[in-house]
C-alpha positions in Angstrom: -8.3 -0.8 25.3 -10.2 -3.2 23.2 -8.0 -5.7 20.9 -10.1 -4.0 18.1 -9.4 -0.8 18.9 -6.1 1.2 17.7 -5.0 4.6 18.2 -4.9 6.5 14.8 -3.2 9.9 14.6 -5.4 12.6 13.3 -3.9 15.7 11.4 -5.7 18.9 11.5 -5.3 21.9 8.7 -6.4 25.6 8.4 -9.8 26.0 10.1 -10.2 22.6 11.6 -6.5 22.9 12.8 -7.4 26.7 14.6 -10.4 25.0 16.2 -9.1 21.4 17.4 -6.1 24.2 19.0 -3.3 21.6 17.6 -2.0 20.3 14.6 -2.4 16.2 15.5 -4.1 14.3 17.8 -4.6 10.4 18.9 -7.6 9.0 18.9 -9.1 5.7 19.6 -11.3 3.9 16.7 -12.3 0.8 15.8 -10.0 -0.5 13.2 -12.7 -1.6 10.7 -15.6 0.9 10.4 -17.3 3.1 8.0 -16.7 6.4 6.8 -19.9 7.3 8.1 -18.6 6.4 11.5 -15.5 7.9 11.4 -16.5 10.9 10.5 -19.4 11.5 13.3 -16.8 10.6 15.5 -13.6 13.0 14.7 -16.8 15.7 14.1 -17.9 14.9 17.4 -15.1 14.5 19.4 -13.5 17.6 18.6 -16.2 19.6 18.0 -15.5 20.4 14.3 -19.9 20.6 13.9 -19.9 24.4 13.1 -17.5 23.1 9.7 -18.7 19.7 9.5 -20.7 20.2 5.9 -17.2 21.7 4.6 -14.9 18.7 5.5 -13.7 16.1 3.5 -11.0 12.7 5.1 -8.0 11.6 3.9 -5.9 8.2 4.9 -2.3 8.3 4.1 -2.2 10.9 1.6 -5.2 9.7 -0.2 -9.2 11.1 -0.5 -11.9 8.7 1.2 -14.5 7.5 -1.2 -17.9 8.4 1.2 -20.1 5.7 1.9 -16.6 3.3 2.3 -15.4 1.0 4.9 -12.0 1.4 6.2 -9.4 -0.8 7.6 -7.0 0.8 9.8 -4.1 -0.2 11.7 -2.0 1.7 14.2 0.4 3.8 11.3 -2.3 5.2 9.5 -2.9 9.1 9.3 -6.1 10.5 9.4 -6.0 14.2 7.6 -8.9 16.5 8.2 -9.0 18.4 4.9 -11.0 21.6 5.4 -11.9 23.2 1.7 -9.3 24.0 -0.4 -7.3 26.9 -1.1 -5.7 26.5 -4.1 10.7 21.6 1.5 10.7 19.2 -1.3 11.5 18.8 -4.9 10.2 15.6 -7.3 11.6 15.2 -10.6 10.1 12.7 -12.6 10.2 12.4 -16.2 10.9 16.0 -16.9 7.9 17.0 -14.0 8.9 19.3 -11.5 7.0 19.6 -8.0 7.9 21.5 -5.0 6.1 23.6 -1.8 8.4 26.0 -0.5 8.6 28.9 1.5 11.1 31.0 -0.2 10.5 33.6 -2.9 9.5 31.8 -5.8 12.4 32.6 -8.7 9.8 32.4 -12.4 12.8 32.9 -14.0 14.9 29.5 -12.8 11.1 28.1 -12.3 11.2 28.8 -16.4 14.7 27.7 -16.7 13.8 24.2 -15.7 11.4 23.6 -18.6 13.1 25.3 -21.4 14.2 22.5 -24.0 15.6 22.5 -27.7 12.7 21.1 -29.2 10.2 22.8 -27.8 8.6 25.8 -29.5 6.4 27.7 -26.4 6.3 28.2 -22.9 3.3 28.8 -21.3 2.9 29.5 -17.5 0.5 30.8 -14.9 1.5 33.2 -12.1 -0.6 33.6 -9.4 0.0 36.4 -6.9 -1.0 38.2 -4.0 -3.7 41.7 -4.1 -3.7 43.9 -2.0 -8.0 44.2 -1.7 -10.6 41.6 -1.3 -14.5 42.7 -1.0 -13.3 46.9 0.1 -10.9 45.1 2.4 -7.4 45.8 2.4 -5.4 42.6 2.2 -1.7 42.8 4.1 -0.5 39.3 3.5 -1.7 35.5 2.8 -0.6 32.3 4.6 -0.5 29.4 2.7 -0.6 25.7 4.9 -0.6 22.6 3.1 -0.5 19.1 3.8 3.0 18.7 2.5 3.2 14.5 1.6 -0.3 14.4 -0.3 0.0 18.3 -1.7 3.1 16.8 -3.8 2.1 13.2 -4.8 -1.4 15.2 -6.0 0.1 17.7 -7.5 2.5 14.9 -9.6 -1.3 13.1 -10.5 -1.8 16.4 -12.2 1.8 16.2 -14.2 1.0 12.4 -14.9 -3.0 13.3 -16.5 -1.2 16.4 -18.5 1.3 14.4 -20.3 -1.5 11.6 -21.0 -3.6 14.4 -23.2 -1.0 17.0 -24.5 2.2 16.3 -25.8 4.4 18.4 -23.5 7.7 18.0 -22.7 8.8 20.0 -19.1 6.1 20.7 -16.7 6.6 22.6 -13.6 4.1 23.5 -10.3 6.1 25.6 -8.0 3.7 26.4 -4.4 4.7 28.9 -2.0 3.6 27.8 1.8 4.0 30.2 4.5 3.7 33.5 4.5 3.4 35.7 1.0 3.7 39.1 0.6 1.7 41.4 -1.8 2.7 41.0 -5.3 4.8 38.3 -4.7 4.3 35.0 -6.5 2.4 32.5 -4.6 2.3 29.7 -7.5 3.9 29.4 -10.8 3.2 26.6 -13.1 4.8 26.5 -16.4 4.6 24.2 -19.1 6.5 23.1 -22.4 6.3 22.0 -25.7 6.6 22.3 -29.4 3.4 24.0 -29.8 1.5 26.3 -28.4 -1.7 25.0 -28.3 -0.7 22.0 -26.1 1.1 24.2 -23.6 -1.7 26.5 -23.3 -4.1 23.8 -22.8 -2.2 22.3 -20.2 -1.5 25.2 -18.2 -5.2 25.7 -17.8 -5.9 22.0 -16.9 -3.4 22.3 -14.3 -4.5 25.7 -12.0 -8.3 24.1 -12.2 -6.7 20.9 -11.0 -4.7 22.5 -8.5 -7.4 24.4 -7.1 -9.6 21.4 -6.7 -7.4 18.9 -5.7 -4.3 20.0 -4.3 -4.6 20.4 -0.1 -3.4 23.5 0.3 -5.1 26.7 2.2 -5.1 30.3 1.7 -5.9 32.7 4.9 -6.2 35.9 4.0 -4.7 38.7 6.3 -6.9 42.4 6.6 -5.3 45.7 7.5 -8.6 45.5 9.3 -10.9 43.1 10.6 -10.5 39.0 11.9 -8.2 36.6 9.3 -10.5 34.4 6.7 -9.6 31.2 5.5 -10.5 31.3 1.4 -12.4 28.7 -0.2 -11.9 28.1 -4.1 -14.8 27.7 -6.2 -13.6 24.8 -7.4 -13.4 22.9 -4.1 -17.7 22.2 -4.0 -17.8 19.4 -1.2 -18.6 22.3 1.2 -22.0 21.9 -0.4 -22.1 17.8 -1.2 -19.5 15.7 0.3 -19.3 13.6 -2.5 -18.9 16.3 -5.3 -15.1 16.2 -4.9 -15.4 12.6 -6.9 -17.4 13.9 -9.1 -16.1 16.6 -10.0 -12.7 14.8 -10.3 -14.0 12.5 -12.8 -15.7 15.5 -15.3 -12.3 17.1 -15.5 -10.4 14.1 -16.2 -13.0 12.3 -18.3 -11.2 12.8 -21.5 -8.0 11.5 -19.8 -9.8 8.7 -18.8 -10.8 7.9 -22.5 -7.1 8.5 -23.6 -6.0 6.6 -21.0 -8.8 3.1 -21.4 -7.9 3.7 -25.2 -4.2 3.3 -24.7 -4.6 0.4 -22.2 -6.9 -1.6 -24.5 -4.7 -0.9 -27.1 -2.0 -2.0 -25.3 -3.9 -4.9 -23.7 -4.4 -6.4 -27.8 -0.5 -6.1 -28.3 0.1 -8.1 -25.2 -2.1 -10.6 -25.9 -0.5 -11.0 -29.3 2.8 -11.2 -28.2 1.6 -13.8 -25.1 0.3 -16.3 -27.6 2.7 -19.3 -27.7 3.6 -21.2 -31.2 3.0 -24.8 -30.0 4.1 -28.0 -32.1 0.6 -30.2 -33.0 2.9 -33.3 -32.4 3.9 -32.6 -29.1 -0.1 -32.6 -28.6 -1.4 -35.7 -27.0 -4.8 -35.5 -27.9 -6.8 -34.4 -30.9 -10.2 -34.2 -31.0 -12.9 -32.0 -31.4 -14.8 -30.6 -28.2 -17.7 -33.2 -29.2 -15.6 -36.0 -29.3 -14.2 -34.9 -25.6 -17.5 -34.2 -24.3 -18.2 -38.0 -25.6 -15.5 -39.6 -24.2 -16.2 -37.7 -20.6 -20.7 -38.9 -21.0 -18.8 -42.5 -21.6 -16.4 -42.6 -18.6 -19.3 -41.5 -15.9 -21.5 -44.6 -17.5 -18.7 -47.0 -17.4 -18.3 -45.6 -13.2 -21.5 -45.3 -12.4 -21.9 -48.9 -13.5 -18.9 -50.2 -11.6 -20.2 -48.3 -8.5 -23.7 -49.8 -8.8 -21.9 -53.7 -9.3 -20.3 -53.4 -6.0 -22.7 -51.5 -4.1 -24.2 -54.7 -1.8 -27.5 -53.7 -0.4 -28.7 -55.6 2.5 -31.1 -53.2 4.1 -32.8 -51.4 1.3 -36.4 -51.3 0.8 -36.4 -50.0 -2.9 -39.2 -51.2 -5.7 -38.3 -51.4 -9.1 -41.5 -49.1 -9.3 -40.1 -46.1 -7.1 -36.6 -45.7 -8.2 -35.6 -42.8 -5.9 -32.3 -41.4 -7.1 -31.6 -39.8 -4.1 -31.3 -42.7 -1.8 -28.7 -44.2 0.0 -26.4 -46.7 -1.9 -26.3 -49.3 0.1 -28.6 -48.8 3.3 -31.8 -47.7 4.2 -31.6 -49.1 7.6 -35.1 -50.1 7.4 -35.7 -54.1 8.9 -37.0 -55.9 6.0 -38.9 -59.2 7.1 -38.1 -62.6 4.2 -40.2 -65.0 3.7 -39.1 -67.7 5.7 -35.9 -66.2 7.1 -35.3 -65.7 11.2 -32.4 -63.6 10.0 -32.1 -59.8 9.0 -29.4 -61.0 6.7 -30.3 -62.5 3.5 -29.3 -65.8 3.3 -28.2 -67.5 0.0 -28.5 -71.6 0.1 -26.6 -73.4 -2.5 -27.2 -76.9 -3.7 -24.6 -79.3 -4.2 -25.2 -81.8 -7.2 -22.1 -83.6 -5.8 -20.3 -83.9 -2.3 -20.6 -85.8 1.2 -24.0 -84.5 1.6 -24.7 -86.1 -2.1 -23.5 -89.9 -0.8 -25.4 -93.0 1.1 -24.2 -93.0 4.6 -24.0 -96.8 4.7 -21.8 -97.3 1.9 -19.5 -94.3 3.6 -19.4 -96.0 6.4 -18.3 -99.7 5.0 -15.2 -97.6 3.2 -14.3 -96.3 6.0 -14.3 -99.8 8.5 -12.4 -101.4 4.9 -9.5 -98.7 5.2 -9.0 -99.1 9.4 -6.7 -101.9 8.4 -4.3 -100.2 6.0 -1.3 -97.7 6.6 -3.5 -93.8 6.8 -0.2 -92.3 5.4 -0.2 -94.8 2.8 -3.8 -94.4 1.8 -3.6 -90.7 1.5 -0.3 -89.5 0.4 -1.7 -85.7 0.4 -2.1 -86.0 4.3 1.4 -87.3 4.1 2.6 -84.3 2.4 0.9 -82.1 4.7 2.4 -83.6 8.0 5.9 -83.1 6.0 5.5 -79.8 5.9 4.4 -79.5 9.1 7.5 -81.5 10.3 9.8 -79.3 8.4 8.1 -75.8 9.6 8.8 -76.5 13.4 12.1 -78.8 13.2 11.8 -81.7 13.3 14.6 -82.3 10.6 15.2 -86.2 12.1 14.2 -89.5 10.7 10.5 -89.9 11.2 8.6 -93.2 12.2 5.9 -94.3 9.7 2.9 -94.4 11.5 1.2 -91.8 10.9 -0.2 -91.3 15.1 3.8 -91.4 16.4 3.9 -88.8 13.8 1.7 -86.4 15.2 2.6 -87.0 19.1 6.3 -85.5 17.7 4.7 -83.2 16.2 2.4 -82.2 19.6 5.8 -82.5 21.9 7.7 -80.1 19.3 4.6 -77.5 20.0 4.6 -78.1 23.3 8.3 -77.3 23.8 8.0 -74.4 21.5 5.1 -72.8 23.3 7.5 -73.2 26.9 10.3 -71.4 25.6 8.5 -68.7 23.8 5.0 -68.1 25.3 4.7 -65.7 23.3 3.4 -67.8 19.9 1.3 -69.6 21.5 -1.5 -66.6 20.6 0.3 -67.4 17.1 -0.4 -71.1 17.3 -3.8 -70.9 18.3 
């Protein structure tokens, strides 16, 4: 299998489940594609086409945006949700969710919501007829996608309680199979007005209905089984009317909701803003005096930079100042005026030195001063052989000419370099 390649398990429901012929399957995808191409390919593999216009995907309990692209990994559970038909319990501030596939009991169902400051009840009871379209109807079976029936159905709870004030809510499903005239969902809600509870009753069964995965397959006394598809579930028709249509039944919880986070937002930022001491600041000054300061540092770079810049093989004219050039180098041979040399040469002119002084009269000093003691006549060079003396040993009494002076100091070097080769490198 290709390293880009996983195997994702795929979970069928309802009418996709009764045509795949089992509930999950493996299957081996890319793990980054679109949903485009994910699609085709579950539609295609199991031959799901006779359905394909009334199928929606889910990943990990959660509805995929069309037109997205998906990163998968070996974990991940792909649900094929066919359209909608609508054991655990979730208590959560007062919300209370559950699929089961006992006889549903309104009376503890309304138990669990009753409260000392609330005022009304109101609840919906949906349950089973006997008669569909001059069909008898012997029984339903509910199936549901159990993880993301629940966390939906607690979406619901959490948009109710940010537009009513309620106080207990409760969504009771049944799953399996249900009798007639037997409760198949009960949903009840609290508070200390009517109105509210009323409201939110109705809020919930539409969101239910059009959210919730759960499926309804109705059972004739005669004539094949149907799956039932709810009104409200309208991505049979366009695939991506499910978003839409979530977003016109929530939009005035979404306006609550951005109302109370902006409002919230201000009080944050209020309480974020830090008291701090003007003395403990380092500098003050207005943002023009910064900005000053900042135009005045580049100059005072830019002209150190340009000072120490030494270009040797530029051919720039004051005429044609090109910004964009090199600092230093154009690499470009540049022939001077009398120069045999690429490199410019500087000649300086000594007003006094050696050069400056008749050779004749240098020469008669120097036949005058052949006589007399060197180390006498120049007690710098005197100095200097000192230290030289005193660098490599030579601690002993020393002779005062000035060339028996030297020889010791040749024969010290000498002995040096024989016991330590190693200087000599130094030495030279």
């Amino acid at each position: 299998m290709d390293k880009n390649e996983i195997q994702a398990t795929i979970l069928f429901f309802a009418k996709a489940r009764e045509l795949v012929g089992c509930k999950e399957c493996k299957l081996s995808i890319q793990k980054k594609l679109s949903f485009t191409d994910l699609f085709d390919k579950i539609v295609n593999t199991y031959e799901l086409e006779s359905i394909r216009n009334q199928l929606i995907l889910a990943v990990n309990d959660e509805f995929v945006i069309p037109n997205s692209i998906l990163v998968l990994s070996e974990n991940d559970k792909i649900a094929v949700i066919p359209p909608l038909s609508g054991g655990l319990i979730m208590e959560t501030l007062k919300n209370f969710v559950k699929l089961q596939q006992e006889e549903l009991n309104i009376a503890e169902i309304m138990e669990l919501v009753t409260f000392p400051n609330c005022g009304a009840i109101s609840n919906f009871i949906g349950i089973t007829r006997d008669n569909f379209e001059n069909k008898k109807v012997i029984k339903l079976e509910y199936e549901a996608y159990e993880s993301m029936a629940l966390k939906e159905m607690t979406n619901i709870c959490n948009k109710i309680r940010s537009q009513w004030d309620v106080e207990g809510i409760a969504i009771y499903h049944r799953i399996g199979e249900v009798p007639i005239s037997k409760a198949s969902v009960v949903i009840a809600v609290s508070s200390s007005h009517r109105k509210e509870s009323l409201r939110a009753v109705e809020y919930a069964i539409n969101m239910l209905k059009a959210s919730v995965p759960i499926w309804k397959k109705e059972i004739y006394e005669i004539g094949e089984p149907q799956w039932k598809q709810n009104k409200e579930c309208k991505w049979m028709n366009n695939i991506n009317y499910y978003r839409l249509k979530f977003e016109n039944v929530a939009k005035s919880t979404v306006v609550k909701v951005e109302e109370a986070q902006m409002a919230s937002d201000i009080n944050e930022k209020e309480s974020n803003e830090d008291v701090i001491d003007p003395n403990l600041v380092q500098i003050q000054a207005n943002s023009e005096e910064l900005n000053r300061r900042i135009k005045s540092f580049i100059s005072r770079k830019r002209q150190h930079v340009n000072t120490v810049n030494v270009q040797e093989f530029c051919r720039h004219s004051e005429e044609n100042d090109n910004k964009n050039s090199c600092a230093r180098v154009d690499a470009i041979l540049i022939r001077r005026k009398d120069s045999r040399s690429h490199i410019k040469v500087h000649r300086v002119l000594n007003e006094w030195g050696p050069q400056t002084i008749d050779q004749s009269i240098l020469r008669k000093s120097i036949t005058n001063n052949t006589n007399f003691n060197v180390s006498g006549s120049f007690p710098i060079l005197d100095d200097r052989i000192s230290d030289t003396e005193r660098m490599i040993g030579i601690n002993k009494p020393v002779p005062k000419d000035i060339y028996e002076r030297l020889k010791n100091i040749e024969d010290r070097i000498l002995y040096i370099e024989s016991i330590s080769p190693e200087y000599k490198d130094f030495w030279m």
